[in-house]
N, C-alpha and C positions, 0 to 999 in steps of 0.2 A: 327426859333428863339430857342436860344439854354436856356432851364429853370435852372434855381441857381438848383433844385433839382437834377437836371440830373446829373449838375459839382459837386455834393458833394458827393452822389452816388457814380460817376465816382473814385473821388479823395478818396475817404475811399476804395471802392473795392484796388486800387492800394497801400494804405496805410496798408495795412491787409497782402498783399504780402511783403511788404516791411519789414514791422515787422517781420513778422514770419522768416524773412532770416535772419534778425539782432540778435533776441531774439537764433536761432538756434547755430548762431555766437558765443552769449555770453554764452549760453549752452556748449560749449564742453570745457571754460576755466577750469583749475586744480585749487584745492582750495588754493596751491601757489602763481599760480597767481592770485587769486582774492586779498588776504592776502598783497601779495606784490606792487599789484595795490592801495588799499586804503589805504596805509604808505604812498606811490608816492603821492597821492592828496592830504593826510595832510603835506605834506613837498614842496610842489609847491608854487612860490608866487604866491597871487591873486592880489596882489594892492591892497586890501580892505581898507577903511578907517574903522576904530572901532573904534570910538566916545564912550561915556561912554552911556549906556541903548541903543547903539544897539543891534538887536534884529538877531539873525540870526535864521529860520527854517529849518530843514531840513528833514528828513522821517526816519523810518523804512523801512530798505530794507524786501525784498521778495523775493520768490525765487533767483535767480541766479544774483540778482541787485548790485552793488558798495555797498561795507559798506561804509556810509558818515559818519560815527561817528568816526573813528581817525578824521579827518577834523576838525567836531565839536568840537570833545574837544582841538583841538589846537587855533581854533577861542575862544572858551570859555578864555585859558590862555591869549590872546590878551586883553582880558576884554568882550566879546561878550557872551551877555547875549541869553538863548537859547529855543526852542521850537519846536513842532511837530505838525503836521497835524492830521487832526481828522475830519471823512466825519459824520457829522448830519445826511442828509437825499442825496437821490439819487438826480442826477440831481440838485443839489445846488452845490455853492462855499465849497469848506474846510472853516473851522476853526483853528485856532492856540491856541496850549495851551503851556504855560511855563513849560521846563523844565529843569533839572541837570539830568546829567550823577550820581547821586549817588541815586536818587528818581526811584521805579519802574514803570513798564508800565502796560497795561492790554490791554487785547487784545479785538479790536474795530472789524466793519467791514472788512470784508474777511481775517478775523483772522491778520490784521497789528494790532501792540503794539502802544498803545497812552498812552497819559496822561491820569491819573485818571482826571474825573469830576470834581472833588475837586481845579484842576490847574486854576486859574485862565487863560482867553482868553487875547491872546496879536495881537498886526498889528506890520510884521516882517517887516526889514529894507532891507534884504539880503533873499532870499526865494533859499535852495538847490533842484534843482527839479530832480527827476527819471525818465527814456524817458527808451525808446525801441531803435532808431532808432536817430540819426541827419544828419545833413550837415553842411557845414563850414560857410553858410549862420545865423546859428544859430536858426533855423527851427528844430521842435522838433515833433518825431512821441511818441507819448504816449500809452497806453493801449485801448484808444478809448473810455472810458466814460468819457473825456472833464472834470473832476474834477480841473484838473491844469489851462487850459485856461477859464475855467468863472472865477475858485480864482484871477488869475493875473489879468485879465479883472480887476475885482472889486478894487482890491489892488491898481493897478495901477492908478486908479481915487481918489484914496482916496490921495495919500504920490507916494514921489518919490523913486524909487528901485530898485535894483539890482536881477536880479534871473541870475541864475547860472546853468546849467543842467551837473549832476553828470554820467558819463558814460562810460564802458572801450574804449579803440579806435577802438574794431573789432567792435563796433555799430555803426560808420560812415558809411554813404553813400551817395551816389555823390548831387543826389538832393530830396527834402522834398516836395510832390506836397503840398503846404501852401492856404491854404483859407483864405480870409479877415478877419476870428472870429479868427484864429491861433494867438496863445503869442508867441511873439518870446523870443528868449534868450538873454542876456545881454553879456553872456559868457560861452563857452563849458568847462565843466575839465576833462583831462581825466589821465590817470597815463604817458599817454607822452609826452602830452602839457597841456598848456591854449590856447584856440582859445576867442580871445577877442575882441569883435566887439563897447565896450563902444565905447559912441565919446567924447573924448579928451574936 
């Protein structure tokens, strides 16, 4: 009899590989292409509905990651009100705190820019998430400390949502070995497509 411990072992060892060829990928992109990549995704349709006090979150890039903030601040002109991620303690959910594009940041755990304390905590409507690695399935390889899927986990019990995973296209790959705890994606963006898996 085969133990869950064995299959998750198994499925992270191959998930490590999987990254590190992705994350490699995104590494040798030129800083035109990055620049010219996150214009592409704030000028892409999403279909989003922006309702008045939705809420869109989205990150601080790091190292070699998509800047999501052209994006954001075009959802912002839609009317989408806006906020960032912010890890409290290891091994918990994120938090979300309110923000504008004209308010500074401070810098949180593993040196990512958050909100100052002072931002009031919000439940986002639209969550932009950062990945290492997808599939067209909408299966999403992360950095491996699970921050994103216990948040969505939680979120998604609470209200109904949209998340979104921001990525160039050399971070595709064929298939995501996905465990049962794995959040999946609502919708891939990348600067050549939408891959949108909503259901109708």
């Amino acid at each position: 009899m085969v133990r869950m411990s064995d299959l998750v072992a198994a499925s992270n060892a191959h998930k490590d590989q999987l990254r590190s060829r992705a994350l490699s990928r995104r590494d040798l992109l030129t800083v035109e292409q990055r620049v010219a990549a996150a214009e592409a995704i704030a000028t892409t349709p999403i279909h989003l509905e922006i309702a008045p006090g939705t809420i869109v979150a989205g990150y601080s890039p790091i190292n070699s990651e998509i800047d999501p903030f052209p994006l954001m601040r075009s959802l912002e002109k839609m009317g989408a009100e806006l906020a960032l991620p912010v890890i409290v303690k290891r091994d918990h959910p994120l938090i979300f705190r309110s923000w504008s594009p004209d308010e500074g940041l401070v810098r949180g755990s593993y040196g990512i820019f958050q909100p100052s304390s002072d931002a009031p905590d919000v439940d986002p409507d639209i969550v932009l998430v950062p990945l290492a690695a997808y599939d067209r399935a909408g299966h999403r390889i992360g950095y491996g400390r699970g921050y994103y899927d216990r948040t969505l986990h939680q979120l998604r019990a609470m209200k109904k949502m949209t998340v979104i995973g921001i990525a160039f296209a050399v971070q595709e790959i064929e298939i995501v070995p996905a465990l049962p705890h794995d959040e999946q994606l609502d919708c891939v963006l990348t600067e050549r497509e939408l891959v949108d898996l909503r259901r109708v």
